[in-house]
C-alpha positions in Angstrom: 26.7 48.3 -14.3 23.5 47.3 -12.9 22.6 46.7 -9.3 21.0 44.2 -8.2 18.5 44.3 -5.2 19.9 42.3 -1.8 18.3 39.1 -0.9 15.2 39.7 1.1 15.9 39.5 4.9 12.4 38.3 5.5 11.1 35.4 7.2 10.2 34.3 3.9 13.5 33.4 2.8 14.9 30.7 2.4 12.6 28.9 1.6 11.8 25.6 4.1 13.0 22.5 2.6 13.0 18.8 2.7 14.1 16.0 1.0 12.9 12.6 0.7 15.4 9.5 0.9 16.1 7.7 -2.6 14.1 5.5 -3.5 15.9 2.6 -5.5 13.9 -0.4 -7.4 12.7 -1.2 -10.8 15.9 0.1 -12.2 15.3 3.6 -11.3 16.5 5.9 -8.1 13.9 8.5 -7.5 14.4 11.4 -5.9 12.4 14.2 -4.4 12.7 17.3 -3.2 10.3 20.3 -1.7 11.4 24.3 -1.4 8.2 25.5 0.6 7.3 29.5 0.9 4.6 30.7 3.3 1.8 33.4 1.7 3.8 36.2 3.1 6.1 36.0 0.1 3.4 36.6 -2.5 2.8 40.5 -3.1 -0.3 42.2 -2.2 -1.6 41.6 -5.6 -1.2 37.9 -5.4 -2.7 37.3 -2.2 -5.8 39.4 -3.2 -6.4 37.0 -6.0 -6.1 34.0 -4.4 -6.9 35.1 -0.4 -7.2 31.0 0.3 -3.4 30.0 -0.5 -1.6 29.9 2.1 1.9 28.3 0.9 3.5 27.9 -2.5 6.0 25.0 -3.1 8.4 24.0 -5.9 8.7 19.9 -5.9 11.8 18.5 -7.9 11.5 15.0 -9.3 14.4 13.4 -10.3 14.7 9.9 -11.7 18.0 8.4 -12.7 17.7 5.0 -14.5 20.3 2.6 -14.3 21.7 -0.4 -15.9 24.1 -2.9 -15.0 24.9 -0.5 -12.5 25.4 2.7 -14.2 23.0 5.7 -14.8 21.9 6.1 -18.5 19.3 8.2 -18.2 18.2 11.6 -16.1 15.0 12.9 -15.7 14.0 15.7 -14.2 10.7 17.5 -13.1 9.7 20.9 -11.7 6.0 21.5 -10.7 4.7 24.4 -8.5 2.1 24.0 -6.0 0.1 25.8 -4.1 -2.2 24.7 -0.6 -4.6 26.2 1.1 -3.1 24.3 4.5 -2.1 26.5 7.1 1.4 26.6 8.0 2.1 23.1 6.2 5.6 21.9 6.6 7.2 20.4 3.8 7.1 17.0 4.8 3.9 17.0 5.0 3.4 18.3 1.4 5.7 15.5 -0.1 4.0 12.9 2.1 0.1 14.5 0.6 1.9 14.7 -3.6 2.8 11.3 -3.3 -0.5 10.0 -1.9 -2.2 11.9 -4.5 -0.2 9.5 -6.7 -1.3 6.1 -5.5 -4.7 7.4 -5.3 -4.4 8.4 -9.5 -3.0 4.8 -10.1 -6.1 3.3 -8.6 -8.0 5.3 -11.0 -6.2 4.4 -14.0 -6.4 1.2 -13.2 -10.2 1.1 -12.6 -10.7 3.4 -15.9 -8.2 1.8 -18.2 -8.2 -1.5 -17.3 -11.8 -1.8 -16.1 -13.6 0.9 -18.3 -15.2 2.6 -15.4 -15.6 5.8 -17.0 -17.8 4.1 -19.7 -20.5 3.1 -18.0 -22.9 5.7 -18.5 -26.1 4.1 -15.8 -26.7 6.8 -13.3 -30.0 5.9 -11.9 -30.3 4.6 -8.2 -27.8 3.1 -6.6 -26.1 1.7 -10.1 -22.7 4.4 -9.9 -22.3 2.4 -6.2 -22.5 -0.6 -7.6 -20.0 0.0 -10.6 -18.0 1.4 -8.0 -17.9 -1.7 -5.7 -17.6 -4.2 -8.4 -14.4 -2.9 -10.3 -13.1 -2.2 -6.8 -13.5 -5.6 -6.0 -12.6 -6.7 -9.7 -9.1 -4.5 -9.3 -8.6 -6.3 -5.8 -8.3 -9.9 -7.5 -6.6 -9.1 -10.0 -4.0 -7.6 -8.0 -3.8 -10.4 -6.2 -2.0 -12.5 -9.5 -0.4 -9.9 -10.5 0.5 -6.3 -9.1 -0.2 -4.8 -12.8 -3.9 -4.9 -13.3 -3.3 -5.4 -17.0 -0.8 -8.2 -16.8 -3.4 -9.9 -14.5 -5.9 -9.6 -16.9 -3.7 -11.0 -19.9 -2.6 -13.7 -17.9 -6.3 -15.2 -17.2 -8.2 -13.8 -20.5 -8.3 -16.6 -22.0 -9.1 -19.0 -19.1 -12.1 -18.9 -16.2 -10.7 -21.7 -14.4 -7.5 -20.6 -14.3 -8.4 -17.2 -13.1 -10.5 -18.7 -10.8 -7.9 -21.4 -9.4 -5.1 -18.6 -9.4 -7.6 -16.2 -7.1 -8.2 -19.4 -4.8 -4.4 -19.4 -4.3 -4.1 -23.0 -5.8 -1.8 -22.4 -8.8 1.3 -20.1 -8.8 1.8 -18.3 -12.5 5.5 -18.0 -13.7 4.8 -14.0 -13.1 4.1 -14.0 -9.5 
């Protein structure tokens, strides 16, 4: 029979945890969920490699979506993380991923919707410019519709009306 070593009486373990509330809309309950380990809990050989970590974390995603009020499908997610924060606590780690996520939309947005990534003028202050124009571009058309892309089907084939739906003085069926 083989032995197993006892759980580690360190001050590593368990691991500090934290949860997040659900999040329910769009059809979907998200959930999230952090199991934070300080440095100390990496071997010697670890921390030589990597002297700058000081935590690792294992965030769990888990997104039900439901119907007519019942769940028909689960998904889950694992991802490990790592921070170079000292002595983060893991509220602060789910607060930071899920900023990191708002901050990606914006970017897809400005890429996907606006082709920022295509303009290739890097002289002077041109990459500024780009920058402030599909900011501002992204801004209006957030302001018909919260999907950038929706807001840019909705006024493609009419100036005016984009122009009277930024001014505020028509209301679109998708508002």
């Amino acid at each position: 029979m083989k032995k197993f070593k006892q759980p580690s009486a360190s001050r590593s373990f368990p691991p500090s945890e934290a949860h997040e509330p659900a999040d329910l809309g769009h059809g979907r309950i998200d959930q999230r969920s952090i199991a934070l380990l300080p440095v100390e809990a990496l071997s010697e050989q670890m921390r030589a490699a990597w002297p700058t970590v000081r935590a690792i974390a294992c965030l769990t995603r888990r997104r039900d979506h439901v119907r007519a009020g019942r769940v028909i499908k689960v998904e889950k997610e694992t991802t490990f993380l790592i921070t170079s924060l000292n002595a983060p606590a893991p509220e602060a780690i789910l607060r930071f991923n899920r900023r990191h996520w708002s901050i990606e939309a914006m970017h897809r947005d400005k890429d996907v919707c606006l082709g920022e990534d295509g303009y290739t003028n890097r002289l002077g202050h041109a990459p500024r410019n780009i920058f402030t124009l599909t900011s501002a571009v992204r801004t209006l058309l957030k302001q018909i519709h919260a999907s950038p892309t929706m807001a840019t089907e909705i006024v493609q084939d009419s100036r005016s009306k984009a122009v009277r739906l930024i001014a505020g003085r028509q209301k679109t069926r998708f508002l």
